[in-house]
C-alpha positions in Angstrom: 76.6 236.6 219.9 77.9 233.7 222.2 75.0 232.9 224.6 77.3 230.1 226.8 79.7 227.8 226.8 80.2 224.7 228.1 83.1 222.3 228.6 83.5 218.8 229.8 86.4 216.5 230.6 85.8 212.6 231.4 88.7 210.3 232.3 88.0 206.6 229.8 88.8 204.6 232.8 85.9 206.1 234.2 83.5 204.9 231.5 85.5 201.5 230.9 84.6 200.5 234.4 80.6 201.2 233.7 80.8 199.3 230.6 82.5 196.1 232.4 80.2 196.2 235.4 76.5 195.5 235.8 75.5 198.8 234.8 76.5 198.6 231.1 73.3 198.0 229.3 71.4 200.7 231.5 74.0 203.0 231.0 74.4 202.6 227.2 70.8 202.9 226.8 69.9 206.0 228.7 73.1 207.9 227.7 73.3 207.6 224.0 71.4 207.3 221.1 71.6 203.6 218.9 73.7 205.7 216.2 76.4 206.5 218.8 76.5 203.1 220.1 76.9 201.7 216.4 79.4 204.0 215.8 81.2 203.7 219.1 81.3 200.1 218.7 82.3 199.7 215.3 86.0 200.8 216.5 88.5 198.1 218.1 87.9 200.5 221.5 84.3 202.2 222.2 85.4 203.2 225.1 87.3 206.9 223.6 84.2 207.5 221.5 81.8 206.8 224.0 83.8 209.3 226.5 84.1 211.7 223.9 80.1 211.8 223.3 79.8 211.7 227.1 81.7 214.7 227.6 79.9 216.3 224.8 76.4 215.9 226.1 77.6 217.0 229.5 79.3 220.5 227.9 76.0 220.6 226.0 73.7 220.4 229.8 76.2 223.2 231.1 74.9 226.3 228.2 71.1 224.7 228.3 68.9 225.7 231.4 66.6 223.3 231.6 67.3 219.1 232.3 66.7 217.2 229.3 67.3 213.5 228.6 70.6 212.2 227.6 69.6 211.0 224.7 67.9 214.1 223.4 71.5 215.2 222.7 73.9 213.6 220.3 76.8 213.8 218.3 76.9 213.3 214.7 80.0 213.9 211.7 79.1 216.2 208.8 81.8 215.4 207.1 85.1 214.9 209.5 83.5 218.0 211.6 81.2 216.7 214.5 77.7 218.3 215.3 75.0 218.3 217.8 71.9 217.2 216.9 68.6 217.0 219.1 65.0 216.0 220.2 62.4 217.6 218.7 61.6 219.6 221.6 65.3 221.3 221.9 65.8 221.4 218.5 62.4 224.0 218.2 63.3 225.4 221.2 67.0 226.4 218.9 65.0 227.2 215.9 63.0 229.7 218.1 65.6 231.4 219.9 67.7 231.7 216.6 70.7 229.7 218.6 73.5 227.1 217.1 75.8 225.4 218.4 79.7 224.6 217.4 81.0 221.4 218.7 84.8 220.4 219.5 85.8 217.1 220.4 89.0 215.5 221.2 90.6 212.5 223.5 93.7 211.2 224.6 94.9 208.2 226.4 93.3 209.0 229.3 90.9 211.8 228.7 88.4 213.3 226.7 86.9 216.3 226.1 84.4 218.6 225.0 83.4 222.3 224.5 80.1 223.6 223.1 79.8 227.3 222.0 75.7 228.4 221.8 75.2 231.2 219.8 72.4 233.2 218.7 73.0 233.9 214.9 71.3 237.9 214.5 70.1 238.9 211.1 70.7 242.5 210.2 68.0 244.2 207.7 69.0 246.2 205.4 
């Protein structure tokens, strides 16, 4: 059963202009995790994978009810699919409630984009 969804779109000029300004170290590190940042930066452009992971953690904050941290939320691959993973504290909070979440990611030129589908995975006994 779908529990929310969330979607996000962020323009990459947006998030270029944070990471030329003064604001670029505080950003990076209060918005995502040292594997994103490795990742991100380990293409000719960080700026699409960055947005991407932005958008993601913002379509993420719009199924969850409570604030979290930004970095209690990141993306990983399994494979060529991408995941969410999380803190701890979400991730028991998941565990608890019996919820997943599917992740879809792309980004353009301009744009990227992100929707999150929670869902609460029901056992039947039989």
């Amino acid at each position: 059963m779908i529990v929310a969804i969330g979607t996000d779109i962020v323009a990459l000029e947006r998030i270029r202009k944070i990471i030329e300004s003064d604001a670029r170290d505080r950003f990076l590190e209060r918005t995502f995790t040292a594997p994103e940042l490795e990742y991100a930066f380990s293409k000719t452009d960080p700026v699409p994978s960055l947005a991407v992971r932005f958008a993601a953690k913002e379509a993420f904050q719009k199924c969850w009810l409570e604030t979290h941290a930004w970095t209690d939320v990141w993306v990983e691959f399994v494979g060529v699919k991408p995941q969410l993973r999380f803190a701890s504290a979400l991730q028991d909070v998941m565990l608890e409630r019996g919820w997943v979440t599917h992740l879809s990611l792309s980004h353009e030129r301009e744009h990227a984009t992100a929707m999150v589908v929670l869902e609460e995975i029901i056992t039947k006994a039989f």
